[in-house]
ZAZA-543790 format. One record per atom (N, C-alpha, C): residue in one letter; x, y, z; atom name; residue number from 1. Coordinates in steps of 0.2 Angstrom, whole numbers. Example, Ala and Ser with C-alpha at 12.3 -4.5 7.8 and 13.67 -1.06 7.14 Angstrom:
REC  resn      u      v      w  name  resi
REC     A     66    -28     39     N     1
REC     A     62    -22     39    CA     1
REC     A     66    -16     39     C     1
REC     S     64    -11     35     N     2
REC     S     68     -5     36    CA     2
REC     S     64      0     39     C     2
***
This chain:
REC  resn      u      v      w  name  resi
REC     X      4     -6      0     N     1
REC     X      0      0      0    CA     1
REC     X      4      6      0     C     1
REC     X      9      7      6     N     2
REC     X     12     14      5    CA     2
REC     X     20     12     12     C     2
REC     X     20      6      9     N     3
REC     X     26      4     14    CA     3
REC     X     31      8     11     C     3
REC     X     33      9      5     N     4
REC     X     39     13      1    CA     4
REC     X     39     19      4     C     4
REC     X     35     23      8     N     5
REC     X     33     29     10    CA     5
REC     X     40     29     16     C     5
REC     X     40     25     20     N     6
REC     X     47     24     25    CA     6
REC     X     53     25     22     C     6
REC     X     54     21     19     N     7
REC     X     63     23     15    CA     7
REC     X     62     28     12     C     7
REC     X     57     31      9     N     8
REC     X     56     36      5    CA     8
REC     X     59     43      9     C     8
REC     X     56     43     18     N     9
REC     X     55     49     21    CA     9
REC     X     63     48     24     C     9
REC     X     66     39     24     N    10
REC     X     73     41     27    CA    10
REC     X     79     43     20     C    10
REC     X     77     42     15     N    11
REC     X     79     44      7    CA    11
REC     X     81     53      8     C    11
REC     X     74     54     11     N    12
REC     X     74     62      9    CA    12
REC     X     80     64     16     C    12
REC     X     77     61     21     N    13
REC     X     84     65     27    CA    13
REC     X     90     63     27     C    13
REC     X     93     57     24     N    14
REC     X     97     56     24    CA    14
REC     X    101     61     17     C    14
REC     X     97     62     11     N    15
REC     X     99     67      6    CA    15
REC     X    102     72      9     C    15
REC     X     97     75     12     N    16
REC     X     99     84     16    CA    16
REC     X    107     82     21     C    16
REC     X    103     76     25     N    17
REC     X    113     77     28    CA    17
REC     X    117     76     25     C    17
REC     X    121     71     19     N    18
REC     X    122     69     16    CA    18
REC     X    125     77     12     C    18
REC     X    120     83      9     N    19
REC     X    121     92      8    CA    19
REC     X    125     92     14     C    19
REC     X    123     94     18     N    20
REC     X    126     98     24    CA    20
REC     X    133     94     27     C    20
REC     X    134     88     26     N    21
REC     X    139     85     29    CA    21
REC     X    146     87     23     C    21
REC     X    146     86     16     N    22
REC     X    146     89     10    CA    22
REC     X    150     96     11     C    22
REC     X    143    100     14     N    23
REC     X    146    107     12    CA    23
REC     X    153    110     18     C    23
REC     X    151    105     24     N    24
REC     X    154    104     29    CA    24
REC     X    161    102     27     C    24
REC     X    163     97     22     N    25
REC     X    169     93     21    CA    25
REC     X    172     99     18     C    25
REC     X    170    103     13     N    26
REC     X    172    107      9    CA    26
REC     X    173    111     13     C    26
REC     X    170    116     17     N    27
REC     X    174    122     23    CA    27
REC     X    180    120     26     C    27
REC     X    180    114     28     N    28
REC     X    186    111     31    CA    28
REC     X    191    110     28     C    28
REC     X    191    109     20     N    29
REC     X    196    111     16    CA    29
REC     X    198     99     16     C    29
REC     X    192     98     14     N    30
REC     X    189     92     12    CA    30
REC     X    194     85     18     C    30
REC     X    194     87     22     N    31
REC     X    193     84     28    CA    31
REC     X    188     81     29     C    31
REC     X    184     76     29     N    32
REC     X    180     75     31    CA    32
REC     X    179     64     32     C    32
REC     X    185     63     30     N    33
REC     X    186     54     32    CA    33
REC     X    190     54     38     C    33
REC     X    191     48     40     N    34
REC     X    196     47     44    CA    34
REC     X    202     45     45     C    34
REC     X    207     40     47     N    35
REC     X    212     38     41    CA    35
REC     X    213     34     36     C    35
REC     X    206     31     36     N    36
REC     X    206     28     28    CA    36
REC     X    204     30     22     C    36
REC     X    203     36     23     N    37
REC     X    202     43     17    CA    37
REC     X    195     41     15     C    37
REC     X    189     38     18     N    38
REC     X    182     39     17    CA    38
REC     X    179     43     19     C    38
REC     X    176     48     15     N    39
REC     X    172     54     18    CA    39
REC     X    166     51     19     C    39
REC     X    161     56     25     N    40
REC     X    156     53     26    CA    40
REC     X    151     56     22     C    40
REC     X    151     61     17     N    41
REC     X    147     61     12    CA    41
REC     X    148     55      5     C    41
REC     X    154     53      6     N    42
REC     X    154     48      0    CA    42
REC     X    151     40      4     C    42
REC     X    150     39     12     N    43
REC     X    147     34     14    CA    43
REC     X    139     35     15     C    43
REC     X    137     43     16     N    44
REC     X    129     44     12    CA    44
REC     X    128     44      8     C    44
REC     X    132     43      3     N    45
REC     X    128     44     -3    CA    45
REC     X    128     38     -7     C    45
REC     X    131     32     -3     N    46
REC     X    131     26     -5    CA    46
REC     X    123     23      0     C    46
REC     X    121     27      6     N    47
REC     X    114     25      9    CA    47
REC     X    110     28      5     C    47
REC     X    110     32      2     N    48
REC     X    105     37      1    CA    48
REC     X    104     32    -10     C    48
REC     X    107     31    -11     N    49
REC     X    108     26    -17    CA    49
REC     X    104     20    -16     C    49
REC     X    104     19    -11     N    50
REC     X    101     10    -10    CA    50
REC     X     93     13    -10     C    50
REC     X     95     15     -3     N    51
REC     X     87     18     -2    CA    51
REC     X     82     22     -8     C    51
REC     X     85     25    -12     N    52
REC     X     81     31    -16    CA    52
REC     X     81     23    -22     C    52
REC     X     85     23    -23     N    53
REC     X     85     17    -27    CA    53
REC     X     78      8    -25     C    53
REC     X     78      9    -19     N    54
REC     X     72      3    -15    CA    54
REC     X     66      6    -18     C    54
REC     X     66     16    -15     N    55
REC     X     59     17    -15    CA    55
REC     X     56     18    -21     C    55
REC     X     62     21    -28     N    56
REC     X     58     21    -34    CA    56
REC     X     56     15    -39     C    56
REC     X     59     10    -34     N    57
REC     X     57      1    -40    CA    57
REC     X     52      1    -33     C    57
REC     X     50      0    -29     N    58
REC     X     45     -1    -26    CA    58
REC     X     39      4    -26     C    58
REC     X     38     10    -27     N    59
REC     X     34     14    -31    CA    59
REC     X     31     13    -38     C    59
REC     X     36     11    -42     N    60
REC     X     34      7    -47    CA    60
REC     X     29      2    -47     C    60
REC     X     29     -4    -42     N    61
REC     X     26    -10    -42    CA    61
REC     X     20     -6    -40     C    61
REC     X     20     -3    -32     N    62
REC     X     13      0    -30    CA    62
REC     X     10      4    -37     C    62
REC     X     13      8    -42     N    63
REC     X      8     10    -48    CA    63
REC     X      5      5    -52     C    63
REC     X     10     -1    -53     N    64
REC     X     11     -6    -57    CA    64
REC     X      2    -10    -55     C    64
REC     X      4    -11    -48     N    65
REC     X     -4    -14    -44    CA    65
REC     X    -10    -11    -42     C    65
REC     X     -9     -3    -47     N    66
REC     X    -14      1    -45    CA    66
REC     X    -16      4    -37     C    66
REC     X    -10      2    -36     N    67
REC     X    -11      4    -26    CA    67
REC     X     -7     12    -26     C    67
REC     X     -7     14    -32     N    68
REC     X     -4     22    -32    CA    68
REC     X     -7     27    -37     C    68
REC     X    -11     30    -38     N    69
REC     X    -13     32    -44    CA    69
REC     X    -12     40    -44     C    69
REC     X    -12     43    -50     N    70
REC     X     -9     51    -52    CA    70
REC     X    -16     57    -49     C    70
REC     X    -19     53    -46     N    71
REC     X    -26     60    -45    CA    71
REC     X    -23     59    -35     C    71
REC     X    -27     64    -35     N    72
REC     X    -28     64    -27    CA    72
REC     X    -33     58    -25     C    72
REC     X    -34     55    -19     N    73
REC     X    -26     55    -12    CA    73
REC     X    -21     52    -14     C    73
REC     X    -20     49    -22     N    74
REC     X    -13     45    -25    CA    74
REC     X    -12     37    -21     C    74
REC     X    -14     38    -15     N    75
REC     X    -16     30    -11    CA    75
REC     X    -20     31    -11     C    75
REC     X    -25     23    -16     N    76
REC     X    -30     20    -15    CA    76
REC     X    -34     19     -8     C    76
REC     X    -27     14     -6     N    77
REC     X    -30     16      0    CA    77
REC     X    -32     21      6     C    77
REC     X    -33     26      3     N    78
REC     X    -32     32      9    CA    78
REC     X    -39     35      5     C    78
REC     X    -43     32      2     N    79
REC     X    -50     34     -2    CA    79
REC     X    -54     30      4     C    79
REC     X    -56     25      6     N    80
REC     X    -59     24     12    CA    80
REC     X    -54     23     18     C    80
REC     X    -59     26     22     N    81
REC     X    -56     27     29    CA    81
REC     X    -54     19     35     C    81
REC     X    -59     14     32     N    82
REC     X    -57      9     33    CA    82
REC     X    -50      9     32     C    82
REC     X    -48      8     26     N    83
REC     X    -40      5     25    CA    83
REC     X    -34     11     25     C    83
REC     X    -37     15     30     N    84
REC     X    -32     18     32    CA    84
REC     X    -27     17     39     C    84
REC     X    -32     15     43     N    85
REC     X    -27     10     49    CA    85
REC     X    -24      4     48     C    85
REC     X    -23     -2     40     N    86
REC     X    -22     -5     38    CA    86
REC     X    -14     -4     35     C    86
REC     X    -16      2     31     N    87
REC     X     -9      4     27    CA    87
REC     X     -6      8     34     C    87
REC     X     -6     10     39     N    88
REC     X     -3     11     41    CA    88
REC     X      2      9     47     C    88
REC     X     -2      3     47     N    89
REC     X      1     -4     51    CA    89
REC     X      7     -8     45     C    89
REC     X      4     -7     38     N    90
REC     X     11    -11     34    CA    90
REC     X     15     -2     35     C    90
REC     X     15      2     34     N    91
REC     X     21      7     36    CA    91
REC     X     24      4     41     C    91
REC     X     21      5     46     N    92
REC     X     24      4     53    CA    92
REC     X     28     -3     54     C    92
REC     X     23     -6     51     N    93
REC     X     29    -16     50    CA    93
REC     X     34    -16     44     C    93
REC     X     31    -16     38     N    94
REC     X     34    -18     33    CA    94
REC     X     39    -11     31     C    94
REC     X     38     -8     30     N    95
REC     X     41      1     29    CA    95
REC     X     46      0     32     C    95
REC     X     45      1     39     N    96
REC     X     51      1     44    CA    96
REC     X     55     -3     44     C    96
REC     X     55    -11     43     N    97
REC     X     58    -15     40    CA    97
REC     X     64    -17     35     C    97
REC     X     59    -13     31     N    98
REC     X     62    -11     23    CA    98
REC     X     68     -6     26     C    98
REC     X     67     -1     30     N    99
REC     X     71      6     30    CA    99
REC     X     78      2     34     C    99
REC     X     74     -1     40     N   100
REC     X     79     -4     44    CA   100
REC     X     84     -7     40     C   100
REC     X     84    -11     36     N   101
REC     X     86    -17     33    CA   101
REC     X     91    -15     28     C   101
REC     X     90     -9     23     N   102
REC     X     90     -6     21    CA   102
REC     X     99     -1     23     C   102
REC     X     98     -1     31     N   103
REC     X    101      4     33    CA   103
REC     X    107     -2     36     C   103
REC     X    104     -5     37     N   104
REC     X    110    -12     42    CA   104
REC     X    114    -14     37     C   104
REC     X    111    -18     30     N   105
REC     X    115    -17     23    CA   105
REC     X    120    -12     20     C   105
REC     X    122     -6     21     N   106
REC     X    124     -1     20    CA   106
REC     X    127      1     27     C   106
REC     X    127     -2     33     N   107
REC     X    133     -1     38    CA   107
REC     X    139     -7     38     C   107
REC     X    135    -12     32     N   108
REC     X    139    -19     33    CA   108
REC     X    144    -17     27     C   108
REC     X    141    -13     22     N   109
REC     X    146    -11     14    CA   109
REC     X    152     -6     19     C   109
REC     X    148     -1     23     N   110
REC     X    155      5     25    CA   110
REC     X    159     -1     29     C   110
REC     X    157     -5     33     N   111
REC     X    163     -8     36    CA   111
REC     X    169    -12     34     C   111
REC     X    166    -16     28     N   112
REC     X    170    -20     22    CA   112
REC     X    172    -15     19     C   112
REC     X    170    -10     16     N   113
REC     X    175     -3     15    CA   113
REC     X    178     -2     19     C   113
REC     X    178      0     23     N   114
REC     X    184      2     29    CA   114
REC     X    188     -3     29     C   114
REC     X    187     -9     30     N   115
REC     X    192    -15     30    CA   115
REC     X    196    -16     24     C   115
REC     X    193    -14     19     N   116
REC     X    198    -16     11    CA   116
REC     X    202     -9     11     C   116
REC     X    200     -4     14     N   117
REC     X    203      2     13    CA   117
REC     X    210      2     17     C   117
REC     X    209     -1     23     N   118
REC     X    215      0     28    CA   118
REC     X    219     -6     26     C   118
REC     X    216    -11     22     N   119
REC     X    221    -18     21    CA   119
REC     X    227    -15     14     C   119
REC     X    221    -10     10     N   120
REC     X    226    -10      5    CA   120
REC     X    232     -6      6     C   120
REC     X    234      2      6     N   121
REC     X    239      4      7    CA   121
REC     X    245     -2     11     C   121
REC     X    243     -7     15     N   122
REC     X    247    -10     19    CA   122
REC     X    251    -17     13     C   122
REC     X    248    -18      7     N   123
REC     X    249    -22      2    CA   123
REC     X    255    -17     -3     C   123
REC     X    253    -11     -3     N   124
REC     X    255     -7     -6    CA   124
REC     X    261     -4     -5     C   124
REC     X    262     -3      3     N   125
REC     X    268     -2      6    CA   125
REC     X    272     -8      6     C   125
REC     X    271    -13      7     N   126
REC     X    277    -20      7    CA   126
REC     X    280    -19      1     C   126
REC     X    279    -17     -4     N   127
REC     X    282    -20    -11    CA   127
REC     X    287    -15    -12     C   127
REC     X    285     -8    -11     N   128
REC     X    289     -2    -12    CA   128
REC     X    294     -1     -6     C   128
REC     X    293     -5      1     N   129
REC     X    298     -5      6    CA   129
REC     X    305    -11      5     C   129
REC     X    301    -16      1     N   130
REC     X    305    -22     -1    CA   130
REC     X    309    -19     -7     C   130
REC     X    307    -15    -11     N   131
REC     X    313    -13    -17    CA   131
REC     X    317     -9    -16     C   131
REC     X    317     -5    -10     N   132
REC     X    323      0     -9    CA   132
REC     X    331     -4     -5     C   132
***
């Protein structure tokens, strides 16, 4: 019904931080990683890519299944009052879920990131110390 509606609202604020964290690196004269040189706008914008990427293939289907349509209220469901306490329990379950899971997925990418980031210089420095 309108479960895509959760990643969609954590898609939008993580955008805006993702701006402001950004503008932040750049005043600091792009300081913004720590010492494995990943900044933490280049780590939102790999969350905000999943996410906006979930919410517009799953916006799709809800159009696809007629559960979204282009006039007002745009949710089917939100035309009777009945199925508005339903769509709002799949928000609340399935939404949040999806944002959850969505977000646990992308904290598991930055830490393999981090991990392949600190391995490599260390691969890279043995060859150039061994040739001198």
């Amino acid at each position: 019904m309108a479960c895509f509606l959760v990643p969609g609202g954590e898609a939008i604020v993580t955008t805006v931080v993702q701006k402001v964290v950004k503008s932040r690196e750049k005043k600091a004269g792009g300081e913004g990683g720590n010492k494995t040189g990943l900044k933490w706008s280049q780590r939102l914008s790999w969350l905000n890519k999943l996410l906006w990427g979930g919410t517009i293939l799953l916006a799709l289907e809800h159009v696809w299944h007629g559960e979204v349509v282009p006039w007002p209220p745009f949710l089917t469901a939100m035309e009777n009052p009945a199925d508005v306490a339903p769509m709002l329990h799949e928000m609340a379950t399935i939404g949040v879920a999806m944002a959850v899971c969505v977000t646990v997925v992308w904290t598991i990418i930055v830490v393999v990131a981090e991990l392949k980031v600190k391995a490599a210089p260390e691969v890279e420095a043995k060859p150039a110390s061994g040739g001198e």
